[in-house]
N, C-alpha and C positions, 0 to 999 in steps of 0.2 A: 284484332291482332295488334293493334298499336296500341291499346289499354295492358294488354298481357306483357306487351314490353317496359310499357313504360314501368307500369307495377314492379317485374322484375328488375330494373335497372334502379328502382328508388330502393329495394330491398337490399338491394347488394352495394348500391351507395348506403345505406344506414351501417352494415354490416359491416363497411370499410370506416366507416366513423369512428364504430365501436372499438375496430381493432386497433385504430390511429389513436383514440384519446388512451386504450389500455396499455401500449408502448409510450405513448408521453411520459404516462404514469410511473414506468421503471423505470426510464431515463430522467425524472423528476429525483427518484428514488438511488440514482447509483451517484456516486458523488465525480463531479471534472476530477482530470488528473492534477491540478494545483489542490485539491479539497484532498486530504489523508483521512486515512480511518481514526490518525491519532488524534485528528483536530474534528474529526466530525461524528466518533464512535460507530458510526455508521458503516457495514461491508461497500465498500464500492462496486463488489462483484455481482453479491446475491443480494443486497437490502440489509441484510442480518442486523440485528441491533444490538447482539449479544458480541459485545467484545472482550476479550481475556486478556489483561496487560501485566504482560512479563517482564517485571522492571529490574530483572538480572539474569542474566542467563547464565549456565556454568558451565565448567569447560572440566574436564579430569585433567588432573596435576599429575605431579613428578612424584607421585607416591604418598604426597603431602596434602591429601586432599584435594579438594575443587577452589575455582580460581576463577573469575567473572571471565566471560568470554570478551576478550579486548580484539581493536587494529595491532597493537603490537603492543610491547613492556619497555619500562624503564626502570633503570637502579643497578647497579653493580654487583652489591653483597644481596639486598632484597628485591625481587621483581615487582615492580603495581602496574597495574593495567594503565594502557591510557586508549583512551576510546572504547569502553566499555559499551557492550550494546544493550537494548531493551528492544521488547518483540510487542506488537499487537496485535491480537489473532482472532479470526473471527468462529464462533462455538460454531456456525452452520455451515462453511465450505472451507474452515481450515485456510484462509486463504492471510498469506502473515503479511503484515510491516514491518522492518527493522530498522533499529537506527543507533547512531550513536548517540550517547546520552551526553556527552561535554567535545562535539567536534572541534570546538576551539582548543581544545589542551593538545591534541597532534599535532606536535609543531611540522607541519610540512611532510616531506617525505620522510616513510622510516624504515627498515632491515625489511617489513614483509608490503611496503602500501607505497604506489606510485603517484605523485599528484599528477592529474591533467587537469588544463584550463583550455579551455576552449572560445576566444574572442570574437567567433560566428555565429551570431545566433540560429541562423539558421542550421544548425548543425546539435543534432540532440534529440530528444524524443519527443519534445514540445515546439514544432517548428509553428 
């Protein structure tokens, strides 16, 4: 009786091995929250290796066409974007990044973007 256990307790210890090194392996595979899919091509979600980088995205105009999806516009008589964003998207669960392409040109707050700064760090989604 104590051979039949022990046998089954090594079986099912191997079996918990097997399943602990197969979850290493996707957590090897999915990238920390400081690692991007832009800086590592890689899906953080599913592995996917197949990234799409949509380096303008469009917005529908005032009749006039398309218009790069911005934070807000500058200019009086002509509008330009400022903070134009770019996407990067993953071919196997759709699962996107976005960013803005020149965040330094946004001078601060504007008509549609509020700044917060936050001095705590403990305060954020990376505590």
């Amino acid at each position: 009786m104590d051979d039949d256990r022990e046998r089954a307790l090594e079986r099912r210890i191997a079996t918990l091995e097997s399943e602990l090194a197969e979850l290493r392996g996707l957590l090897e595979r999915r990238a920390s929250p400081q690692e991007t899919m832009r800086a590592r091509l890689t899906c953080p979600h599913c592995g996917g290796r197949a990234v799409l980088h949509v380096e303008r995205i469009m917005d529908r105009g005032d009749g006039n066409g398309a218009y790069p999806l911005s934070v807000d516009t500058k200019g009086f008589w002509v509008s330009k974007p400022v903070g134009a964003f770019e996407a990067f998207v993953c071919k196997g669960c759709g699962f996107t990044e976005w960013y803005v392409v020149d965040p330094q040109g946004i001078e601060g707050e504007t008509q549609h973007a509020r700044l917060i700064e936050v001095d705590d760090d403990k305060v954020g989604p990376y505590r």
